[in-house]
N, C-alpha and C positions, 0 to 999 in steps of 0.2 A: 667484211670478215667479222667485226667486235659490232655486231650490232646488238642495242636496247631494246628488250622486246618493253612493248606498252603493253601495260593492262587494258583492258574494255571499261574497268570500275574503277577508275581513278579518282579518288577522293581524299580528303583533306581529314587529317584525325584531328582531334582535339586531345587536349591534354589528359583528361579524365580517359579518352578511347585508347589511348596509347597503355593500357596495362598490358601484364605480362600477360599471355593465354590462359594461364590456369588459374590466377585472380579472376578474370573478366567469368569465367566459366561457371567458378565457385560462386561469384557473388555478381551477378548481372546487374543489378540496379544500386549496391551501394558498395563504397571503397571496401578493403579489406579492414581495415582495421581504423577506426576513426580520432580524431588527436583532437583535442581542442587546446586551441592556442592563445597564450595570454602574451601578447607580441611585446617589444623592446619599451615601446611607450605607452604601457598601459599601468595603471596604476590598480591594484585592487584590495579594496579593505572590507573584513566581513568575513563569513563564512562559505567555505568552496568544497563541495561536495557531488559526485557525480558518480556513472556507470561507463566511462569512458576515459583513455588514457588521455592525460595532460601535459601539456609542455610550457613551463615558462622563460619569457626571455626576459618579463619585463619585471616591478616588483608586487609582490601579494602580504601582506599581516592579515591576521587573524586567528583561523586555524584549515588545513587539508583533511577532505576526508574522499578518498578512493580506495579504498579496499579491495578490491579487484581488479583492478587496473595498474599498471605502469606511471609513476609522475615521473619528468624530468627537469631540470632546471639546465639552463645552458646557461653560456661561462658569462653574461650580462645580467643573469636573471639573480633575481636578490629576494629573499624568502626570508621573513619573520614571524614564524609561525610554528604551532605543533603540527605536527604531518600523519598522517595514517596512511600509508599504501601497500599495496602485492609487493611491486617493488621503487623502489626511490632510486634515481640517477641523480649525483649532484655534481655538475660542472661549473657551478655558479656559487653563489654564498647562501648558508642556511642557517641564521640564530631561531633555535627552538627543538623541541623535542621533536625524534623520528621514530615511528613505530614502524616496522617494514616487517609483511607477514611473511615475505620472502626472504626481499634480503635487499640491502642497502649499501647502494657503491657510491664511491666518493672519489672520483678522476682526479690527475695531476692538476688539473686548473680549480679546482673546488676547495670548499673553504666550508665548514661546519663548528658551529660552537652549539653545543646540547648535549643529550644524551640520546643514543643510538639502543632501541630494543629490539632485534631480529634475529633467526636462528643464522644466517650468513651475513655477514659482512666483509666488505671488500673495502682496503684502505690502498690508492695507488702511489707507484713511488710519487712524492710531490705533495699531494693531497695532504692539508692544515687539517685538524680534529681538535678540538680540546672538548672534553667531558667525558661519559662511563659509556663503557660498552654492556648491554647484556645479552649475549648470544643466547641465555637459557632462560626464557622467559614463565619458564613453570614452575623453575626452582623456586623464587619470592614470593606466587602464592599458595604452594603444597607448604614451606616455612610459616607462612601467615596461619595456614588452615590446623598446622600440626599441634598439638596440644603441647600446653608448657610441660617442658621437662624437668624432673624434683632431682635438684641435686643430690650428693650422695648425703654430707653434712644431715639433711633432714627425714631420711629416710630410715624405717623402722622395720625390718620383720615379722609377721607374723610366723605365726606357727607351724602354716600349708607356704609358704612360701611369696605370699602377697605382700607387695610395698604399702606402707601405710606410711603419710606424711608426719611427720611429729613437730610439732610448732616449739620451736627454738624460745627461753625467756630472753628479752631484750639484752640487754650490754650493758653490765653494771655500771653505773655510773662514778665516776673517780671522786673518792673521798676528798673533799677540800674542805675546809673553813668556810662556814659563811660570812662570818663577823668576827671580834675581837673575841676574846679570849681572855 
């Protein structure tokens, strides 16, 4: 009654053949999205830089550079370093500045000491932070780029209505004695 129909093509998949249909479809010969991984016991000093997303368990100093890609740190993984990425997942500990051109999340198990520049950031409940946030990273250099503003104290009228600076004389200096008398 409950009988198993056999296939005629009975074979054996491998890990890599086992994707979903629409991966295998899209990308025939390589994963969908490729992670390089810096595993629990690996140690890495230097400069790390790449066009693929990253995942670390284990520890990295120096500094990160992915810009287009995904890092993530899982809750072993230990990061001393400045970071530059699309976006930054931290479940693990990160002393050093994080530039995220996305935006930078910081899970219940994650631990961060620096300063955070991205237009989003995500602090979850739990998640340690100590240092500055700056969500608006245009503000600091359109201020940098802006020309110094003249107080009012120095400013002079002219005639059509144009400011003109007027140079203040120093601050008299207080009459004392210099000697006896």
């Amino acid at each position: 009654m409950f009988e198993k129909r056999r296939d005629t093509n009975d074979h054996v998949t491998s890990p890599l053949q086992s994707q979903s249909p629409v991966a295998s479809a899209s990308t025939p010969n390589r994963p969908a999205s490729p992670k390089a991984t810096i595993g629990p016991t690996i140690v890495v000093n230097g400069k790390i830089s790449g066009d693929e997303a990253m995942v670390i368990a284990g520890r990295c100093e120096g500094s990160i550079s992915l810009p287009q890609n995904t890092l993530t740190i899982l809750s072993g993984g230990h990061v001393r370093a400045n970071v530059e990425a699309n976006v930054v997942e931290i479940e693990g500990q990160v002393e050093g500045d994080v530039d995220g051109v996305d935006k930078v999340v910081i899970t219940a198990t994650g631990r961060m000491e620096g300063n955070i520049k991205a237009p989003r950031v995500i602090l979850n409940d739990g998640a340690k932070f100590k240092g500055s946030i700056d969500m608006d990273p245009g503000t600091a250099e359109t201020a940098k780029a802006a020309p110094k503003r003249v107080t009012p104290d120095k400013v002079k009228l002219t005639g059509d209505g144009r400011p003109v600076e007027v140079a203040r004389p120093p601050p008299a200096a207080a009459s004392r004695p210099t000697g006896p008398r």
